[in-house]
C-alpha positions as CSV (number, residue, x, y, z in Angstrom):
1,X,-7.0,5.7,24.4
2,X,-3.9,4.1,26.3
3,X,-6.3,2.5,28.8
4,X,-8.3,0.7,25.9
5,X,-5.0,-0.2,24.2
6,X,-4.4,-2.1,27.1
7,X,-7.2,-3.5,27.3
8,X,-7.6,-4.7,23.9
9,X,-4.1,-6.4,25.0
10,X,-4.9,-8.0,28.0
11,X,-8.1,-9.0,26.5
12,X,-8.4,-9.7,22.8
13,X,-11.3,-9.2,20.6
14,X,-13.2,-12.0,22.5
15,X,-13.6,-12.1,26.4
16,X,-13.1,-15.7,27.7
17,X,-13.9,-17.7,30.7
18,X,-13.0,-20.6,32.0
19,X,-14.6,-22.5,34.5
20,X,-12.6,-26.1,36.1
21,X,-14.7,-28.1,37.9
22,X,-14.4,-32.1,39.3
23,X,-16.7,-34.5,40.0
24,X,-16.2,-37.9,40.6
25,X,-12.4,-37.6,39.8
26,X,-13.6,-36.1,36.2
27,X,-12.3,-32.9,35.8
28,X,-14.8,-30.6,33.2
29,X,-13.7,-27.1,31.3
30,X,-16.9,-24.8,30.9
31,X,-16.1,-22.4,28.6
32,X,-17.9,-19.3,27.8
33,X,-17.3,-16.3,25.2
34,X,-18.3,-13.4,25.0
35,X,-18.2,-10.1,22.8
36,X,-18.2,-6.4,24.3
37,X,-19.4,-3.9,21.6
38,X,-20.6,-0.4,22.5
39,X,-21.0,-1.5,25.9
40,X,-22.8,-4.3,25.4
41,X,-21.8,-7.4,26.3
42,X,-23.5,-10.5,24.6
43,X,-22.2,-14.2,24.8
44,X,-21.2,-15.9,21.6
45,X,-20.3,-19.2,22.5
46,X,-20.0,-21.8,25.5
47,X,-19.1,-25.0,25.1
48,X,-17.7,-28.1,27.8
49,X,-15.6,-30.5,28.0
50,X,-13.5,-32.9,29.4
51,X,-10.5,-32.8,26.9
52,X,-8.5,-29.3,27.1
53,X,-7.0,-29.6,23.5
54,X,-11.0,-29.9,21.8
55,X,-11.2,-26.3,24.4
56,X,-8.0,-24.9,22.7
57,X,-9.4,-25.8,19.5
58,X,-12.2,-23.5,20.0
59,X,-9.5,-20.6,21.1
60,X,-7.5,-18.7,18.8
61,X,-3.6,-18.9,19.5
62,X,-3.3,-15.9,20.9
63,X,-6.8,-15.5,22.7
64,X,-6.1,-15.4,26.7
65,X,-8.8,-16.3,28.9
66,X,-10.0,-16.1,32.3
67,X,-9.6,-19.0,35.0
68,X,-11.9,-19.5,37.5
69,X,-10.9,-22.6,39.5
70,X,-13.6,-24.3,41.6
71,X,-12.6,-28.1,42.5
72,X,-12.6,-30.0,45.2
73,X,-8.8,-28.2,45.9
74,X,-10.4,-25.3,46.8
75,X,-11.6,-24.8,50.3
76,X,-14.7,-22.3,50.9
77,X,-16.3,-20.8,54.2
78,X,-18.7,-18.5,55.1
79,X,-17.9,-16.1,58.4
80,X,-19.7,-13.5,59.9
81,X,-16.7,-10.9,59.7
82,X,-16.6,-7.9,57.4
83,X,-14.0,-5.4,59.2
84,X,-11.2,-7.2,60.3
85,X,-8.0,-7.8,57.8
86,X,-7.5,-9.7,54.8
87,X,-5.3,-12.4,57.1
88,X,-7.4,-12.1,60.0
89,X,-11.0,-13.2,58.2
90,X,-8.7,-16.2,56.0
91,X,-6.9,-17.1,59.4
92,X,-10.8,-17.1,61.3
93,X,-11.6,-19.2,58.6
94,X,-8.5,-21.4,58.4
95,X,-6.8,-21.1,61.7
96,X,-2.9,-21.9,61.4
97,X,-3.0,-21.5,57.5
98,X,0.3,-21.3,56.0
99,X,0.6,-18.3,53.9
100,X,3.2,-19.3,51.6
101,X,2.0,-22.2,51.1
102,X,-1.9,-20.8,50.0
103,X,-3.6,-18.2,47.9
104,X,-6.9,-17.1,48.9
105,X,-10.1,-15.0,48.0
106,X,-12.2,-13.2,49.9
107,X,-15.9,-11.8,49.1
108,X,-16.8,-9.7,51.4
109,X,-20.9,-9.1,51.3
110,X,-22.6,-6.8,53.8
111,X,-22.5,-9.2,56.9
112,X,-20.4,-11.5,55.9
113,X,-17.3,-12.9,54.1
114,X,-16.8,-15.8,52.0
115,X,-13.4,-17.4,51.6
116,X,-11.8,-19.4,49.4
117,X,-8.2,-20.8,49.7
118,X,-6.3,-23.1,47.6
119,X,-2.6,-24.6,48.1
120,X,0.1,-22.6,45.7
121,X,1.1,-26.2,44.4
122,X,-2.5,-26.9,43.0
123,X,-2.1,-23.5,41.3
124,X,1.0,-23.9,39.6
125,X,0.1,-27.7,38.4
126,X,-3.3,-25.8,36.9
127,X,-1.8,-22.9,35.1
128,X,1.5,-25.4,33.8
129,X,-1.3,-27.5,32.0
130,X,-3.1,-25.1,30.4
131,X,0.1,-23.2,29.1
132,X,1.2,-26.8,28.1
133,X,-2.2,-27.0,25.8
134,X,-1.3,-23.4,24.5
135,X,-3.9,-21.7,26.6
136,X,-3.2,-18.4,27.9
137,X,-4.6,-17.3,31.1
138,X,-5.4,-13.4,31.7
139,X,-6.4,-13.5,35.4
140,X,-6.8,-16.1,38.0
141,X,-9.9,-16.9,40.0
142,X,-10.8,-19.1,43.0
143,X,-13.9,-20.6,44.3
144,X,-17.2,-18.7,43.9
145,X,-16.3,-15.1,45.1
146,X,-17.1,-13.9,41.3
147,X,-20.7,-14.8,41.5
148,X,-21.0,-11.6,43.2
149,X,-21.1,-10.0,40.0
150,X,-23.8,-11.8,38.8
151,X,-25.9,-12.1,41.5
152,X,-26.5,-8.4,41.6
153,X,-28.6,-9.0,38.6
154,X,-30.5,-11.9,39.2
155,X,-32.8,-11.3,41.5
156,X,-33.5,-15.1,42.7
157,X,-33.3,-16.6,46.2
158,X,-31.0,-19.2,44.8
159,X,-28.6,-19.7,42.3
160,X,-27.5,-22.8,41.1
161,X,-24.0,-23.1,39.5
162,X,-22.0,-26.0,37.9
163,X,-21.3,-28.0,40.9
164,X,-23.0,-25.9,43.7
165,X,-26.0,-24.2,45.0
166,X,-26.4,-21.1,46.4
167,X,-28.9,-19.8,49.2
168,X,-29.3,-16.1,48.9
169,X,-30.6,-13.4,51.3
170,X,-30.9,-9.6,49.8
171,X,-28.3,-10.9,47.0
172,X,-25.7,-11.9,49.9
173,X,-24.9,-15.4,50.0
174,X,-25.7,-17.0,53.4
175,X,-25.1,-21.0,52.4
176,X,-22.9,-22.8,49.6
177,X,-24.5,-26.9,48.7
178,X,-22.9,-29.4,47.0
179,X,-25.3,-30.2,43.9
180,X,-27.7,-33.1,44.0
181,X,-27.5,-35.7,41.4
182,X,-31.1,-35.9,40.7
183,X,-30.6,-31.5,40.3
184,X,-31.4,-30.8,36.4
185,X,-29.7,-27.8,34.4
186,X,-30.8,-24.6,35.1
187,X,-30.8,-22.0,32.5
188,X,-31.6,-18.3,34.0
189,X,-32.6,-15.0,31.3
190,X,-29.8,-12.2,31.4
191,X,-30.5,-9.0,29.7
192,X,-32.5,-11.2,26.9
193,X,-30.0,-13.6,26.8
194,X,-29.9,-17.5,28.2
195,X,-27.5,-19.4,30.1
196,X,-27.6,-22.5,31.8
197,X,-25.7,-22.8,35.2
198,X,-22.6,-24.5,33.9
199,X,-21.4,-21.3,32.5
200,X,-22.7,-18.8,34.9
201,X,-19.7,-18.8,37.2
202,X,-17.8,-17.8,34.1
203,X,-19.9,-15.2,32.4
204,X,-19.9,-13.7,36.4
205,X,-15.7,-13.8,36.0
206,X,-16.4,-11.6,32.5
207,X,-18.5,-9.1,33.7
208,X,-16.3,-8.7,36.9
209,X,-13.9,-8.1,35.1
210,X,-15.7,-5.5,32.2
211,X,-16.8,-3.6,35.7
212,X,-19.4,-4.9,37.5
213,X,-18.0,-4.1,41.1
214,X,-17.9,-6.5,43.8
215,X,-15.7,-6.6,46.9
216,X,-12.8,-8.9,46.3
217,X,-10.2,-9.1,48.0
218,X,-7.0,-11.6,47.2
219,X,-3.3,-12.6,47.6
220,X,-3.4,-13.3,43.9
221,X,-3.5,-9.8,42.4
222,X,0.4,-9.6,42.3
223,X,0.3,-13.3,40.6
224,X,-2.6,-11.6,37.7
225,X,-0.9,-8.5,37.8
226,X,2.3,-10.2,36.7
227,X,0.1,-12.3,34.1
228,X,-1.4,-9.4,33.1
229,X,1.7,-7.4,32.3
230,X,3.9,-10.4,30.9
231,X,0.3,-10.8,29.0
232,X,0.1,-7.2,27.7
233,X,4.0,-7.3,26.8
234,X,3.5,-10.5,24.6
235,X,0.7,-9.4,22.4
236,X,2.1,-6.1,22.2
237,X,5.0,-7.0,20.6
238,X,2.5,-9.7,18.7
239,X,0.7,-6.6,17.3
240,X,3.2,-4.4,16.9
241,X,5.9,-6.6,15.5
242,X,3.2,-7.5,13.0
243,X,2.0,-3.9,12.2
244,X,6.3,-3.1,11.7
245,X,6.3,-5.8,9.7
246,X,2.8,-5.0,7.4
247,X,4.7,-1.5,7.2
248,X,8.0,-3.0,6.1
249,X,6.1,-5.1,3.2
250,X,4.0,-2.0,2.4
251,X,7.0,-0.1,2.1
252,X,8.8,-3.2,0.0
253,X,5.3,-2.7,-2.1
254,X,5.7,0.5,-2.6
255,X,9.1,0.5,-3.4
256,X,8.7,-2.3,-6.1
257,X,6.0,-0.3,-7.5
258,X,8.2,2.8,-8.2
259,X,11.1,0.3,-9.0
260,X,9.0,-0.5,-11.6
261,X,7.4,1.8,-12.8
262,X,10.9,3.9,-13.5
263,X,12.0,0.6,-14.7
264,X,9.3,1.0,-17.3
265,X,10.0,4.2,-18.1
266,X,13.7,3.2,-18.1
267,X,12.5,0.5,-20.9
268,X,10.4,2.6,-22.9
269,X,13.1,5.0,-23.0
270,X,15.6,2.6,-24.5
271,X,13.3,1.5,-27.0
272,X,13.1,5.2,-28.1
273,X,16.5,5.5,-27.9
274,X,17.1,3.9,-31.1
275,X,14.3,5.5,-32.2
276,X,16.1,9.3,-31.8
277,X,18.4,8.2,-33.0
278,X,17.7,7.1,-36.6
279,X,15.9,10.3,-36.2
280,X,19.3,12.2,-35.6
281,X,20.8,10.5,-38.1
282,X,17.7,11.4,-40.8
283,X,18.4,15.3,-39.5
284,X,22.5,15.0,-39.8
285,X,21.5,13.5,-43.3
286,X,18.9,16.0,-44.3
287,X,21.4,19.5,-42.6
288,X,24.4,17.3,-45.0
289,X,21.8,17.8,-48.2
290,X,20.8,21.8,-46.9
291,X,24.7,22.9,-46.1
292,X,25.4,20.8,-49.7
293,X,22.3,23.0,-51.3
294,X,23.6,26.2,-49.8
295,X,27.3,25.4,-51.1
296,X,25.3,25.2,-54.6
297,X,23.5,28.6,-54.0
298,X,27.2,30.1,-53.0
299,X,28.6,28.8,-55.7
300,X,26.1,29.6,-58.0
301,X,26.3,33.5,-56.8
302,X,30.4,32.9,-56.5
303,X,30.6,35.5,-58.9
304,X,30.9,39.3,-58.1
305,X,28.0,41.5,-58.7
306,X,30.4,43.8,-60.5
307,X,31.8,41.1,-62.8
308,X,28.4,39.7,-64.0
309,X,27.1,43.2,-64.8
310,X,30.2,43.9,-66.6
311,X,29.4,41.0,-68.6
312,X,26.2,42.1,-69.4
313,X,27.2,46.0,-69.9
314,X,30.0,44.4,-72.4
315,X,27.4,42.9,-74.3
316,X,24.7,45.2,-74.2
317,X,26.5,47.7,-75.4
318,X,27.1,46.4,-78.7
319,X,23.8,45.1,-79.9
320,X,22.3,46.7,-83.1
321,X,19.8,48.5,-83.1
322,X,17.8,45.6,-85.4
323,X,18.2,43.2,-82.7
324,X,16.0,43.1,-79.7
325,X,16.7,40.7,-76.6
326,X,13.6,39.4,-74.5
327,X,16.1,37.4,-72.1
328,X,19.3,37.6,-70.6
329,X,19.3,34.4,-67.4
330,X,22.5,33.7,-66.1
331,X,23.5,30.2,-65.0
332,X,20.0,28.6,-65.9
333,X,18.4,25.7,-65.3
334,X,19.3,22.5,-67.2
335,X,16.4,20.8,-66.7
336,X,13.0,21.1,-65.2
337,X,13.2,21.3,-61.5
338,X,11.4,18.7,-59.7
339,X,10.8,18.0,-55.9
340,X,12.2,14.5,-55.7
341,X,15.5,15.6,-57.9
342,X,18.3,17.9,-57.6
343,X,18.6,21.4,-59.2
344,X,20.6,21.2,-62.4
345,X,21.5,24.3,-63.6
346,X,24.7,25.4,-65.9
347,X,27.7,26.9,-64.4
348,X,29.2,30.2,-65.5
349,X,27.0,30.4,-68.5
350,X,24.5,32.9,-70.0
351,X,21.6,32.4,-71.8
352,X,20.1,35.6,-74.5
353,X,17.3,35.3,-76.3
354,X,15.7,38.0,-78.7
355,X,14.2,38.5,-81.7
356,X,15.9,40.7,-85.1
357,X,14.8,41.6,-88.6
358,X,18.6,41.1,-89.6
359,X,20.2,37.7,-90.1
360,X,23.4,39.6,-91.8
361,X,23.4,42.2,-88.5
362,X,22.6,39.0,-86.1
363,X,25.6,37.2,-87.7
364,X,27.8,40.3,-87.5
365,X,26.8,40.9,-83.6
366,X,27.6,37.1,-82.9
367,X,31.1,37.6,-84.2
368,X,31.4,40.6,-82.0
369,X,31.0,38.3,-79.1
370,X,32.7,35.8,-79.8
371,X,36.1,37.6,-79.6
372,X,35.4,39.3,-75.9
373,X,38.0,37.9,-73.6
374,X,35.3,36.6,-70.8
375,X,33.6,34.5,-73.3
376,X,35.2,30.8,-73.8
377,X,32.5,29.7,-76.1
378,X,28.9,30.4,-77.6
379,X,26.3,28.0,-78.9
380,X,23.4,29.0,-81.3
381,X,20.8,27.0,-80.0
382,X,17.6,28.4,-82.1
383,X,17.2,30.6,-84.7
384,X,13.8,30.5,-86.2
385,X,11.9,32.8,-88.9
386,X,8.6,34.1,-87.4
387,X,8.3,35.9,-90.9
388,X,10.0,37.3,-94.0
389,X,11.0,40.0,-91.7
390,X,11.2,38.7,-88.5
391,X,13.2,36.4,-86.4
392,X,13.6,34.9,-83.0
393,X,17.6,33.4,-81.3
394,X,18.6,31.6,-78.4
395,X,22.6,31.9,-77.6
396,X,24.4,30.0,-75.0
397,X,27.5,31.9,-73.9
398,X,30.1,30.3,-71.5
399,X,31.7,32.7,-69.5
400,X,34.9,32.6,-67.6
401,X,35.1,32.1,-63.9
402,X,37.3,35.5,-63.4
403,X,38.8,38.4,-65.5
404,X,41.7,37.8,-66.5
């Protein structure tokens, strides 16, 4: 997992080549892209030119590429030497070279070596003008030592490449031509797909580098390995700054979300505030008129048990045989109760009705009352004659609040 991290890194979505070449003081970019998906690697673009900022344009900002350098700067030679040291094959090649001064690459095929060497100067003014067109390299190349890769799989005699031909025997390469003017593009068939000769030094760098083996040797791996790392570092903290970053803002997104959604609920709650509280007030109002009621009920039943029967015994006790009560209510209703009005009903006051077949014994009886120390006054209200013998009363008696 940490290997294709890094890879992803170093690489980017897209795997890109680039290929420098000069003719006739014209220098030409060939680039070629290509896509890696389930380990299969298919080419979804090449294009060339002569201006680096129209091959930037086709590059996202942060897409690195490979570099495969093959001008006229860069010196290659074949040599019949497989087993001797890195040094010794380049100095056989290039007697006296100056190693400070050069970087080199070395192919080594089964009989023989192929060596490419270009002055550090040429390098540096390379790399400086890409990085100044906002090009980022991934790995350096030089000469045509990653053809190896390639010509594994084609299985042709010769291979013909931007600005050179190659003689082949049993996939090694024995001779390296300048191209002909009158040569024509070449386009060759790679696993089903087709690409002419001005990208195939490229799309070789790309699958060299996805694993196609070849024997490469170089003084330059420090230099890519110090690309590659400074590489990995810079789109890691690309990545990852903007993955912190997508977090932070998803975070801020769901914070604002809870902000408001307690912020609505903090709303809503205020508008029912004033709600409860005309409520509260409607129940203080409404316990006000039940505690008022129940005062009334208290009052109303104020009086002892003992004294309200005594007022009834008192009276009772006197009644002629000729008069019969049907009624004795104390404090009753003065009007007719009503659920949208008050109870009305007449304080310390007694209400008898009955009937009698005396008006002399009903007159007598009243008279009796009258003079009993609990009664302040007494109202006839009715007296009506059902017959000649017969006849029905209504008294009101107001009663004192105590004995006295």
């Amino acid at each position: 997992m940490i290997d294709r991290l890094k890879m992803f890194f170093n690489r980017g979505a897209l795997l890109n080549a680039i290929e420098i070449v000069e003719e006739s003081n014209i220098i030409t970019y060939n680039l070629v892209r290509a896509k890696l998906s389930k380990g299969i690697l298919s080419i979804v673009e090449t294009f060339s030119s002569t201006s680096l900022n129209k091959i930037q344009e086709k590059l996202s900002a942060k897409e690195p590429v490979y570099l495969t350098i093959n001008t006229p700067s860069i010196l290659t030679k074949i040599i019949d030497d497989v087993s001797s040291s890195n040094k010794a094959i380049v100095n056989r090649a290039f007697p006296n070279i100056d190693f400070s001064k050069f970087k080199y690459e070395i192919l080594k095929q089964k009989s023989s070596s192929i060596v490419s060497v270009c002055r550090i100067q040429v390098l540096e003014n390379i790399t400086a003008n890409l990085k100044k067109h906002n090009i980022i390299i991934s790995n350096i190349s030089i000469g045509i030592s990653r053809v190896d890769a390639i010509s594994k799989i084609i299985n042709e005699n010769k291979l013909q490449l931007s600005n050179v031909s190659l003689e082949l025997l049993e996939n090694d390469i024995i001779e390296v031509n300048r191209l002909k003017e009158d040569e024509i593009i070449k386009s060759y068939v790679i696993a089903d797909m087709t690409i002419n000769n001005s990208y195939l030094l490229g799309f070789s760098n790309i699958l060299s580098i996805v694993g196609v083996s070849s024997s490469i040797s170089s003084n330059l791996e420090a230099v890519n390995e110090s690309i590659q790392n400074s590489l990995f570092n810079r789109r890691f903290f690309y990545y990852i700054s903007r993955s912190i970053l997508g977090f932070l803002l998803l975070l801020l997104l769901v914070n604002f979300l809870v902000f408001n959604y307690y912020f609505s609920k903090n709303e809503s709650l205020k508008l029912t505030t004033p709600l409860n509280n005309a409520k509260s007030s409607q129940l203080s109002v409404l316990k006000e008129s039940v505690n008022k009621k129940e005062l009334q009920v208290k009052s109303i039943f104020a009086p002892s048990h003992t004294y309200i029967t005594y007022v009834f015994d008192d009276i009772a006790k006197n009644i002629p045989s000729d008069i019969q009560l049907t009624l004795m209510e104390y404090q009753p209703n003065a009007s007719t109760i009503r659920n949208d009005k008050p109870i009305i009903y007449s304080k310390n006051s007694l209400v008898i009705k009955g009937e009698t077949i005396s008006k002399e014994r009903f007159n007598n009886w009243i008279e009796v009352i009258e003079k009993k120390d609990v009664i302040t006054n007494l109202e006839i209200l009715n007296f009506t004659f059902v017959n000649d013998k017969a006849s029905t009363f209504s008294i009101k008696i107001s009663l004192k609040n105590e004995i006295e």
